[in-house]
N, C-alpha and C positions, 0 to 999 in steps of 0.2 A: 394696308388700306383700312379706311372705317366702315362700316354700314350706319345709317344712323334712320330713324323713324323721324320720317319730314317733316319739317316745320314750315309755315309761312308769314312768320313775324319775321321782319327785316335784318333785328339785332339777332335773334337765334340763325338763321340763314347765313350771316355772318358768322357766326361761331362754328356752325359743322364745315363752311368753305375752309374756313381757315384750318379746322385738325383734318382736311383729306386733302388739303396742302401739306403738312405738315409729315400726314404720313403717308404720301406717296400716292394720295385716290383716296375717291369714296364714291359711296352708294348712297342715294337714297330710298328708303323704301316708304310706302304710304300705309297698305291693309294689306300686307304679305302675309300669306293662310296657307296653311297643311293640314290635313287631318289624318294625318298619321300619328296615331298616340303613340307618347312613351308612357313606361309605367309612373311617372312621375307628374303627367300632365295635369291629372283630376284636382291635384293637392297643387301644384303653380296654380291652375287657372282661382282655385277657391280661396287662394290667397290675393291675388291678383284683383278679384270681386269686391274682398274685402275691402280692400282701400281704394275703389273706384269711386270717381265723384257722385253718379249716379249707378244706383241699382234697381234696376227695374224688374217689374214681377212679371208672373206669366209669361207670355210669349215671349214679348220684350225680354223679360231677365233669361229666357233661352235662349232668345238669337245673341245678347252680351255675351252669355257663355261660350256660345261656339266661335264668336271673333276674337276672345282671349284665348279659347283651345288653339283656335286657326295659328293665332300671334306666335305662341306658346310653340307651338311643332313645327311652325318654319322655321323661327329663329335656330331651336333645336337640330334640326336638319343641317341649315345653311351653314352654322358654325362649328359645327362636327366635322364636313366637309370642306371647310378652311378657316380652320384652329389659330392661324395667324394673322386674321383679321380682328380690329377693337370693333366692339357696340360699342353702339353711343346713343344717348336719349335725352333730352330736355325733363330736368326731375326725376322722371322713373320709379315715383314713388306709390304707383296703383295703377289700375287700369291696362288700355295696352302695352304704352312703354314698360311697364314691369315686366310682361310677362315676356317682353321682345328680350328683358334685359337678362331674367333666369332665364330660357330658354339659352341664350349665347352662354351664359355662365355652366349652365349644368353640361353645357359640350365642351368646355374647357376653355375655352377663348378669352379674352381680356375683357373687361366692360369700365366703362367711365359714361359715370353720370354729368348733366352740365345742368348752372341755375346761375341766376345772378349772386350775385356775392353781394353783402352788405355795406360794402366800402364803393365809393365814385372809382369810375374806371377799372375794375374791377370783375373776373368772373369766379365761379366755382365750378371745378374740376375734377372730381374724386371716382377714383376706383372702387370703392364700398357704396356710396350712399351721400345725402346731400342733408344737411340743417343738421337734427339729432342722430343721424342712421350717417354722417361723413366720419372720414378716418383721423379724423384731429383728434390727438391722444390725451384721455383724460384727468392724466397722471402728472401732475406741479413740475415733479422731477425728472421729465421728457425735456420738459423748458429749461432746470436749470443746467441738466448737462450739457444741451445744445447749446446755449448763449454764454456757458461759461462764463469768462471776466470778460469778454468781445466788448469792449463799448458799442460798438455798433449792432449787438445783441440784445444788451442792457439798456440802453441810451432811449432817448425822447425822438429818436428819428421817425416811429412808427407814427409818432404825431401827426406828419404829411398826407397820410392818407384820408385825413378825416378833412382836410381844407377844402374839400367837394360838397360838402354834405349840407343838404339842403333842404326842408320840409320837401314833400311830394306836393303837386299841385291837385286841388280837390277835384272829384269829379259830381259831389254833391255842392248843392246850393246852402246846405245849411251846415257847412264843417268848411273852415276856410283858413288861411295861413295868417291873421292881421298881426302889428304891432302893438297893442293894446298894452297898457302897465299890466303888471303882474302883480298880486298883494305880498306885504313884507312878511304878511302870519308865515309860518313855518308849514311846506306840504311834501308828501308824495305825490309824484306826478305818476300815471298808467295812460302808457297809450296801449289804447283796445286796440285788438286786431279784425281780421275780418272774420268771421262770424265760419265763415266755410273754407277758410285755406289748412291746407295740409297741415301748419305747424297746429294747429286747432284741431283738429279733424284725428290726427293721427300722434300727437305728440302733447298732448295735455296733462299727459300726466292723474296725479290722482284727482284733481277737480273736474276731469272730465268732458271737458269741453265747454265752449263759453257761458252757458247758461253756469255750472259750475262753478268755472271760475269768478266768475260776479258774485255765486252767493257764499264763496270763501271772503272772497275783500268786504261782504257787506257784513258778516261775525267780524273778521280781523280790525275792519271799522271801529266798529263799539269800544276796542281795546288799546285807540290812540288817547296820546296823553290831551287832557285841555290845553286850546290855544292850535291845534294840529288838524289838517283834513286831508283825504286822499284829493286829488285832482284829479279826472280823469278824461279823457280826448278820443271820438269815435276814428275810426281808419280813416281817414280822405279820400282810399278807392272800393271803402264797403258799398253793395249797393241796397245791404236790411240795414235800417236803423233800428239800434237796440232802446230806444227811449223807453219803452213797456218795462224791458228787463232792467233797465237801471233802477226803475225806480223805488224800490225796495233800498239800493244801496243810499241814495238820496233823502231816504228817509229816515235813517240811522243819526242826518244832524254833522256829519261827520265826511259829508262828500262833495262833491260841488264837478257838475259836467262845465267843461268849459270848451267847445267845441269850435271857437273863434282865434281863439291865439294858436301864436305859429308853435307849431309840435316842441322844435330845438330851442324858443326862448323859454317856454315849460319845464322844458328840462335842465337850462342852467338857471334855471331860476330856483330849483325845485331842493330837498334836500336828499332826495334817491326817488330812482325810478323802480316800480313796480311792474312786472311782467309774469304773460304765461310764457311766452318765450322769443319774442317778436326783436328783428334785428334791434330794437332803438335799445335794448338793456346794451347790445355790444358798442352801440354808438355812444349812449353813454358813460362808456370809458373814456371819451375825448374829453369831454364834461369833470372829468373826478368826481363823478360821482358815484358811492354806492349802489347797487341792484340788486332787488330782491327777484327770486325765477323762482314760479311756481312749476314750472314742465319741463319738458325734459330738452335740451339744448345744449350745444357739444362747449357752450362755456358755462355751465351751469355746474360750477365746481367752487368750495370754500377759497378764499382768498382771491378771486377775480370776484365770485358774489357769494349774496348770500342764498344759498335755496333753500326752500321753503319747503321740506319733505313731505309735509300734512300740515291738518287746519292747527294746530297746536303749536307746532313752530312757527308756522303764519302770524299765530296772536302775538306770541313773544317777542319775532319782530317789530308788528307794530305799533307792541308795550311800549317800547323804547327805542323809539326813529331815530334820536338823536343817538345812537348807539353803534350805527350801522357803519359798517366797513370795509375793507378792503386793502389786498397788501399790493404797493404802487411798483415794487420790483418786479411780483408775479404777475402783472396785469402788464410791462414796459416787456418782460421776454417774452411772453403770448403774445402779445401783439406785435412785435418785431417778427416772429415766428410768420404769422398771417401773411405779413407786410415781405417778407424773405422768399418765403417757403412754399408757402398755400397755394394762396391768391395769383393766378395770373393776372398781369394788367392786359387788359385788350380796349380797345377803339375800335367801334367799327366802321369805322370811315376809312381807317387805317389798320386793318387790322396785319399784324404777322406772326405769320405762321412759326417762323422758329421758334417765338417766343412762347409758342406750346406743345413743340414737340418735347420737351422735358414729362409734361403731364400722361403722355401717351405711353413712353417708356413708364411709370410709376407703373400706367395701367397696365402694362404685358410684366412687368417682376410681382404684382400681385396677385396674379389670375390664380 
C-alpha cells in the first residue's frame, strides 16, 4: 500500500486514489508527529527548514522545527515498522513533505515523489526527486543506447505530446494571452518564472535566484549583435510583479517587456528561448527551437541546449544568437524517452490505476 501526506486539490487527490488503487491501499496522513528522535533527526529536520517556503524566527521558527522533528520521527517510526509500504508526497522538495519523505527513506522503504509534468495530460513520478533533484539520466548515451535504430525511438512521434499545449490562463490583469503581430527584427524570447517557486528558490543555479538571473541577461544584453533584443514575458500565475527589477534590463536598449502576447506565439516567433529553468525551454523543443538554461534542470545538457555555466558563456551566447543550436536526433530519443518511459499519461476524470503501477514498482527496485 502507500502512505502519502494529504492533499486537497482535486487533480492531486486524484493522483494518490489512483497509486493506493494501484497498490493495493493507501493511507492518508495530514500532521503525523513523533517525538522520538533518531540520531539523524537534527540534520533531516535542518535540511528540511532549509528549503521550506517559509522560515520563521523565534517562536514561530520553533514550533516549524518541532512539526518537521514531529514529520521526520513518524515517517521514521511508521516505515521501519512496515518496510513494504511506498511514501508518496506532492513535490517533496522542502518543508513537511520532505522530511515525511527521508524519514520513510532512511527506514528503508521506497519513496516516489508526484508533480505535474510539463507535457498535457501528463504526470511526474519519480523515486529520487522531481525537476532538477528527478532520475532522468544525464548522459546523451542513456538515449542512444535505449532508442537504438527503434524508429519508434528515433522517429517524430514524441511530437504528439505537445498538440495539448497551450499558454496558461493569466491570473493578473496586466500579462494576458493576446494575438497581437509579433516584430520580424530578430529576438530571444524569456519567459520569467515565478519569483518564489522551487525551481527559483532552490535550483538557480550560479545567478542565484531571480533578482540574479535578471542582472546576468541585463550584462548578456549589452553583448547582442545590432538589429537583436531579448524579449521577455512575466509568469501569468506570478502574483509580485517584477517591473522595479526589470528595469535596469530595459534600460540597456536591448530589452523590450512584452507581457500581452500569447507565451507560445513568442516563442515560435522567437529565434531561441532563454531560461533559468522553467518548463517552456522543454516546450520549446516542439518549436525547434534552440535554448539557452542558465540553472540547473535535468535537460540542461549540450546538444538538447545550450547551458550557460557562468556570466561569460552567458555573453558568448548572446554574442552570437544566430549561432545557437542544437542536435535534432538527441532532442527526437530524449523526448521519445519522456513520451515512452517517464511520463505517465493520467486524466483525472478517468484516471487508471494500472497505468501507474509500473511507476510504484520503479519505486520499491530503487529504495
Amino acid at each position: 500500500m502507500i502512505v502519502f501526506i494529504r492533499e486537497f486539490n482535486d487533480r492531486k487527490k486524484a493522483v494518490f486514489a489512483a497509486l493506493a488503487a494501484a497498490a493495493g491501499g493507501g493511507r492518508g496522513v495530514l500532521v503525523p508527529l513523533s517525538f522520538r528522535d533518531r540520531p539523524e533527526t537534527a540534520a533531516r529536520v535542518d535540511a528540511a527548514l532549509s528549503r521550506a517556503k517559509r522560515r520563521p524566527k523565534g517562536l514561530s521558527g520553533w514550533m516549524k522545527r518541532q512539526w518537521l522533528r514531529g514529520a521526520y520521527n513518524w515517517a521514521r517510526g511508521h516505515f521501519a515498522a512496515h518496510p513494504d509500504r511506498v511514501a508518496v508526497a506532492w513535490n517533496g522538495m522542502g518543508g513537511q513533505r520532505m522530511a515525511f519523505l527521508m524519514g520513510a527513506r532512511d527506514a528503508g522503504a521506497a519513496t516516489l515523489y508526484a508533480e505535474l509534468a510539463p507535457l498535457p495530460g501528463r504526470i511526474t513520478l519519480d523515486p529520487a526527486g522531481v525537476n532538477a533533484e528527478s532520475s532522468v539520466p544525464r548522459d546523451a548515451g542513456f538515449f542512444r543506447d535505449w532508442a537504438g535504430d527503434r524508429p519508434d525511438r528515433t522517429g517524430e512521434g514524441w511530437r504528439a505530446m505537445g498538440a495539448g499545449l497551450v499558454a496558461r490562463p493569466s491570473r493578473r490583469a496586466d500579462v494576458g494571452q493576446s494575438a497581437a503581430a509579433l516584430p520580424d527584427a530578430p529576438f530571444l524570447f524569456c519567459p520569467l518564472q515565478v519569483p518564489t517557486d522551487s525551481q527559483v528558490t532552490l535550483f538557480a543555479g550560479w545567478s542565484g535566484g531571480m533578482e540574479g538571473f535578471l542582472a546576468a541577461l541585463t550584462e548578456a544584453a549589452s553583448h547582442m549583435p545590432e538589429g537583436w533584443h531579448l524579449r521577455l514575458k512575466e509568469h501569468p500565475s506570478s502574483r509580485v510583479a517584477l517591473g522595479p527589477m526589470l528595469e535596469p534590463l530595459v534600460a540597456t536598449g536591448r530589452a523590450v517587456i512584452d507581457n500581452g502576447s500569447d507565451s507560445f506565439a513568442q516563442v515560435a516567433a522567437s529565434r531561441g528561448v532563454v531560461t533559468l529553468n522553467s518548463s517552456m525551454g522543454l516546450q520549446a523543443f516542439f518549436h525547434d527551437k534552440p535554448v539557452v538554461v542558465l540553472g540547473r534542470a535535468f535537460f540542461a545538457r549540450d546538444g538538447l541546449v545550450s547551458p550557460a555555466g557562468d556570466q561569460a558563456a552567458l555573453n558568448r551566447l548572446f554574442a552570437d544568437p544566430a549561432a545557437l543550436a542544437f542536435d535534432p536526433a538527441d532532442r527526437a530519443r530524449f523526448m521519445n524517452w519522456l513520451d515512452q518511459v517517464y511520463y505517465p499519461r493520467f486524466d483525472p476524470a478517468a484516471p487508471d490505476p494500472a497505468a501507474l503501477a509500473p511507476w510504484l514498482d520503479r519505486a520499491r527496485l530503487t529504495r
